[in-house]
C-alpha positions in Angstrom: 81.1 -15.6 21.6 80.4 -16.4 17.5 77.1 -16.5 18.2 77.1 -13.3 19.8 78.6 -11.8 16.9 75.9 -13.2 14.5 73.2 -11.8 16.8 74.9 -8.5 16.8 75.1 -8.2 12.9 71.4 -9.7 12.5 70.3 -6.6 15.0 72.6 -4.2 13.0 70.8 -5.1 9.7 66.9 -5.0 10.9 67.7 -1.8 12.5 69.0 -0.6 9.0 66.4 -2.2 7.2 63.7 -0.9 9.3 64.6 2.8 8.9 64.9 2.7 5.2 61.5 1.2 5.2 60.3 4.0 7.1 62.5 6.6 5.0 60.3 5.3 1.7 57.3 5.5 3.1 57.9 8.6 4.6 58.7 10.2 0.9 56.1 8.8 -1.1 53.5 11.1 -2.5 49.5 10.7 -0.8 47.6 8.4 -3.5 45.2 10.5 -4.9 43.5 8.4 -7.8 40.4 7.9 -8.5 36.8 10.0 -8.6 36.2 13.0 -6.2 33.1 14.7 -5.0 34.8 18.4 -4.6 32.9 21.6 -3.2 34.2 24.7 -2.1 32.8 28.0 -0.4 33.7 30.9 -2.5 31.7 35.0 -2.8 29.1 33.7 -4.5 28.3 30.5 -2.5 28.7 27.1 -2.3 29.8 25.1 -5.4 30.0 21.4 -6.2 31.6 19.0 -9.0 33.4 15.8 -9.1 37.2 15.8 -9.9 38.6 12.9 -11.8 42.4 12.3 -10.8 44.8 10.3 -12.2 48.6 9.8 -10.7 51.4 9.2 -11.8 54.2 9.2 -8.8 53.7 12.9 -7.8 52.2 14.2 -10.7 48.4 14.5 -11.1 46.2 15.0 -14.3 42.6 14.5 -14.9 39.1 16.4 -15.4 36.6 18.2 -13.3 32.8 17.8 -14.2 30.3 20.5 -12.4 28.0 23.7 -12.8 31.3 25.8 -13.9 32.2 23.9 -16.9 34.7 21.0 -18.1 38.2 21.9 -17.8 41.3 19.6 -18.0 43.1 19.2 -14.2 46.7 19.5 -13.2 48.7 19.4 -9.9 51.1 17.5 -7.7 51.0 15.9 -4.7 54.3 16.1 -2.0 53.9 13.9 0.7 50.8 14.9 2.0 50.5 18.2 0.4 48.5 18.3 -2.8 47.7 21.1 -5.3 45.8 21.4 -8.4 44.4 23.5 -11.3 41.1 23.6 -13.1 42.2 26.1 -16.1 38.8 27.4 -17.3 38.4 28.6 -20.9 36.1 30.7 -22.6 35.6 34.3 -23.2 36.7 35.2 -19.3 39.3 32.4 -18.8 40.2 31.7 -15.1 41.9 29.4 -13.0 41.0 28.0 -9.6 43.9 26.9 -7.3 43.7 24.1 -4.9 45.6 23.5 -1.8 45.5 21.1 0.5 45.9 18.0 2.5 45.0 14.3 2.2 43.7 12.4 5.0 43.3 9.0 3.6 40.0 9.1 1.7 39.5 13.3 2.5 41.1 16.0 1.3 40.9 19.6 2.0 42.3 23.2 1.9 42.3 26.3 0.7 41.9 28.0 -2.8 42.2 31.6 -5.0 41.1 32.5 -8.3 43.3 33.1 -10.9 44.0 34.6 -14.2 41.1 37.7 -13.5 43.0 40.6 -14.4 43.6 43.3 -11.3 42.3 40.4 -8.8 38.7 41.4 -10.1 35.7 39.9 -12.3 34.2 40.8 -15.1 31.9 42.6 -12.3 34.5 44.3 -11.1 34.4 42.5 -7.7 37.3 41.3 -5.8 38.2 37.8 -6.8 40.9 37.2 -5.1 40.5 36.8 -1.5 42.2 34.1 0.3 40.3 32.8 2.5 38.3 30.2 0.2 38.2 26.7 1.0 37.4 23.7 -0.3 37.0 19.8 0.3 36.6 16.0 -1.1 36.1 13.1 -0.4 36.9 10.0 -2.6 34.2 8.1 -3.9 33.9 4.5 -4.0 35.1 2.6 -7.0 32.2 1.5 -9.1 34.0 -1.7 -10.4 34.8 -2.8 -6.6 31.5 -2.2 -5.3 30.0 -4.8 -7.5 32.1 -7.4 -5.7 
């Protein structure tokens, strides 16, 4: 009968440890780290850059290199959610804003322009649809490639 009883609490405490294992992984923000070759299909085509990401628990900051310019990143990632910003100076300042999913080593989503007053450009075009989307994929770390 004792050694019932120790089997019985050694069952009770995997079963416990096993769902807060599960319960931490479950919360944990996607890792999103690293260099990203980003393109999105927008009105006037297709567009590509890479996105430099850095993490820190659920909050993302980094830079974005491509045709449009330089701008600074931020966003946040829940789970398996992410979103960011690429604020874009200059005389017509603009934001593009991503959202998406991860999948592993993939991300992708949808976007919409912001900051063009009245939804249009400088054109006077509609910039604000919202049915742009967009989508990276990581690319491989230089430093463990030479290994």
């Amino acid at each position: 009968m004792n050694s019932r009883r120790v089997y019985f609490w050694l069952l009770v405490f995997a079963v416990m440890f096993g769902q807060a294992s599960v319960g931490e992984t479950a919360g944990r923000p996607a890792s999103v780290s690293g260099k990203w070759q980003i393109s999105w299909e927008a009105r006037l085509g297709t567009a590509h850059g890479t996105v430099q990401l850095e993490q820190a628990e659920s909050k993302l900051a980094g830079s974005y290199q491509g045709e449009l310019g330089t701008p600074k990143v931020s966003g946040t990632v829940e789970g398996k959610n992410v979103s960011f910003t690429l604020d874009f100076q200059g005389a017509h300042p603009f934001s593009l804003i991503f959202k998406g999913v991860v999948d592993g080593d993939k991300m992708a989503g949808k976007f919409e322009v912001g900051g063009v007053e009245g939804g249009y450009d400088q054109h006077g075009e509609n910039a604000r649809p919202s049915n742009y989307t967009w989508i990276a994929v990581r690319q491989p770390d230089a430093s463990s490639a030479r290994n």
